[in-house]
N, C-alpha and C positions, 0 to 999 in steps of 0.2 A: 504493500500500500504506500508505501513511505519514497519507495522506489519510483513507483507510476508519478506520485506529485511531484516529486524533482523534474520527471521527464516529462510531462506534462507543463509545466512550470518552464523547462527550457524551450519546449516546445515553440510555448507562449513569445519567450526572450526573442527568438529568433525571428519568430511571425512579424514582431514589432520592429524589430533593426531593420530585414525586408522592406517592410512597406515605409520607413523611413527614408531606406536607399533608393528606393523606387519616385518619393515624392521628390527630393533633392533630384534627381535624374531627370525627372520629367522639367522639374523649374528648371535645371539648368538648360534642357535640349530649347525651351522654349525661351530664352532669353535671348534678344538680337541687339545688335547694336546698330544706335544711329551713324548714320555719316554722314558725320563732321563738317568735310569737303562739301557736300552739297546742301546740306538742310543751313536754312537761314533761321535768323532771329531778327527781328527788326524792332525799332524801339518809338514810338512819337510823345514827344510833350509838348502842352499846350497852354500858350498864354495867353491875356489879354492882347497882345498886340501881333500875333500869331505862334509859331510855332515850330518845332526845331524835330531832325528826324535822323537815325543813324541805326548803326549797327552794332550786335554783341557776338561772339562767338561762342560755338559750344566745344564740350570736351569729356570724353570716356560718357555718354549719355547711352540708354536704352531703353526699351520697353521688355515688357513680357506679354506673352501670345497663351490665348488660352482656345478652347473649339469656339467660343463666340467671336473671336478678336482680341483686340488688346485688353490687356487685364489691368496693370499696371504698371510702372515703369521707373526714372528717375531722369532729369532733366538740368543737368550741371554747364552752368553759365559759366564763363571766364569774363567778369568783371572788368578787369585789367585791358581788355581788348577791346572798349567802349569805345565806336568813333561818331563822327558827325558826315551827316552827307549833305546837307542845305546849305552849305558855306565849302568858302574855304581858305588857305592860307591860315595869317594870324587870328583869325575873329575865330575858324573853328578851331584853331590849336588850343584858345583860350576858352571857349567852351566845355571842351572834352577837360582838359585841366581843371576845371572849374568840375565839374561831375565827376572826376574821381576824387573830387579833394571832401576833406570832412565834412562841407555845407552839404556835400550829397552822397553820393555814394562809399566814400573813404576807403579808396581800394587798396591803398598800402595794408591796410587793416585787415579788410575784409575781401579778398582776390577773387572770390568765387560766390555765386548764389545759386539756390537749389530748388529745384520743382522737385516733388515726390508725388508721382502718381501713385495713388492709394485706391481707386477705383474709377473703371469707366461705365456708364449706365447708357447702354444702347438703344437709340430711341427709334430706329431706320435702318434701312443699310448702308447709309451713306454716315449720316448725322449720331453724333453723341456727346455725353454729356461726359466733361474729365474733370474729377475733384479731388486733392490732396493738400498740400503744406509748400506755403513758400518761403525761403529762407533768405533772406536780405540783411544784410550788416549784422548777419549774427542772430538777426528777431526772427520767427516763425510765426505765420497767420495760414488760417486756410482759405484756398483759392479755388471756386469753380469757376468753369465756361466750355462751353460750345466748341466742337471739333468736326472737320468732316475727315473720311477718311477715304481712300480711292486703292484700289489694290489692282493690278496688273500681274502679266506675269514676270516679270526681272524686278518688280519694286513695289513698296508702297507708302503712300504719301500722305502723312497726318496734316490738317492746317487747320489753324486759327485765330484767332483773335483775343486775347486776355486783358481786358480794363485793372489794371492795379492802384491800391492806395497809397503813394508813397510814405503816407506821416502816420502812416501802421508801422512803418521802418525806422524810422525816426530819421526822415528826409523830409523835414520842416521848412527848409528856406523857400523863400518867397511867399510860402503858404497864408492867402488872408485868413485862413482859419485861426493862426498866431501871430499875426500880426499885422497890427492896425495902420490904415495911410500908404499904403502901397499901392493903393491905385491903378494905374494901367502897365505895373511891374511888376504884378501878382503872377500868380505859375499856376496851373490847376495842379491839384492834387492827387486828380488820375492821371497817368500815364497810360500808354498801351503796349501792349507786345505782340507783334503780329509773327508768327511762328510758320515755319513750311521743313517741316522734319520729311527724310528722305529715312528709309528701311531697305537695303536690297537684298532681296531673297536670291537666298544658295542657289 
């Protein structure tokens, strides 16, 4: 009797290591990585007397693939690599300067910012819904918005559009919300991030 419950009992042990190994397996088979090279990230802010537009890059990003689609994922910005495209010369050198420095972004500090996809809710075959955590100077808030997704056969192409709060980050400057007499030198407090992630299938 004493016999059978050990072997029974190891039985058990090894059932569970199994399907352990099996779940690890499956996430990992199912893990793709973005590319870099071609998926973009685009950035707009908006003022009172219009409005400025650039670009960030990504870096070691992916999603996870499940039989409905994308499950979730992880979405790691390089900060450091913020540039300006509505200008140029010295007005945008001082711009981009001006947004990595501590009034906004503080990139010496803080070199990277993170999406954590934590789930997607499929509304269509096209259209869904992506909500997780976004990580900005260190702060984390949770972020949904709208995705479509297009699949072919050599790739497939996530895009959307994301409204964010900067003074959730503690990217205050300009902001009339804290400070009064700014007038037509105010900064809205959303920004956006227009996103075109590229997947190429094996």
């Amino acid at each position: 009797m004493f016999v059978k419950k050990i072997m029974k009992t190891t039985i058990n042990l090894f059932t569970s290591i199994a399907l352990l190994l099996a779940t690890i397996n499956s996430t990992a088979q199912n893990r793709v990585s973005i590319d870099n090279e071609t998926s973009t990230l685009n950035w707009t802010g908006k003022k009172v007397l219009g409005e400025h537009t650039g670009t960030i890059k990504l870096a070691n990003s992916f999603i996870v693939l499940d039989e409905k689609g994308v499950k979730n994922g992880e979405i790691n910005i390089e900060m450091t690599s913020i540039t300006n495209t509505d200008m140029e010369g010295e007005w945008s050198d001082k711009l981009v300067g001006h947004l990595k420095s501590a009034d906004f972004f503080d990139t010496e500090k803080h070199p990277n910012a993170t999406f954590t996809i934590n789930e997607v809710i499929h509304k269509s075959e096209t259209l869904h819904l992506a909500s997780g955590i976004l990580t900005i100077k260190g702060i984390s808030n949770p972020l949904s918005f709208p995705i479509q997704i297009k699949n072919t056969d050599s790739m497939m192409e996530i895009t959307g559009l994301a409204e964010v709060d900067r003074t959730l980050y503690d990217v205050k400057y300009g902001s009339a919300s804290f400070f009064d007499s700014l007038g037509d030198k105010a900064i809205n407090n959303l920004f956006e991030l227009n996103f075109d992630l590229k997947v190429k299938r094996k």
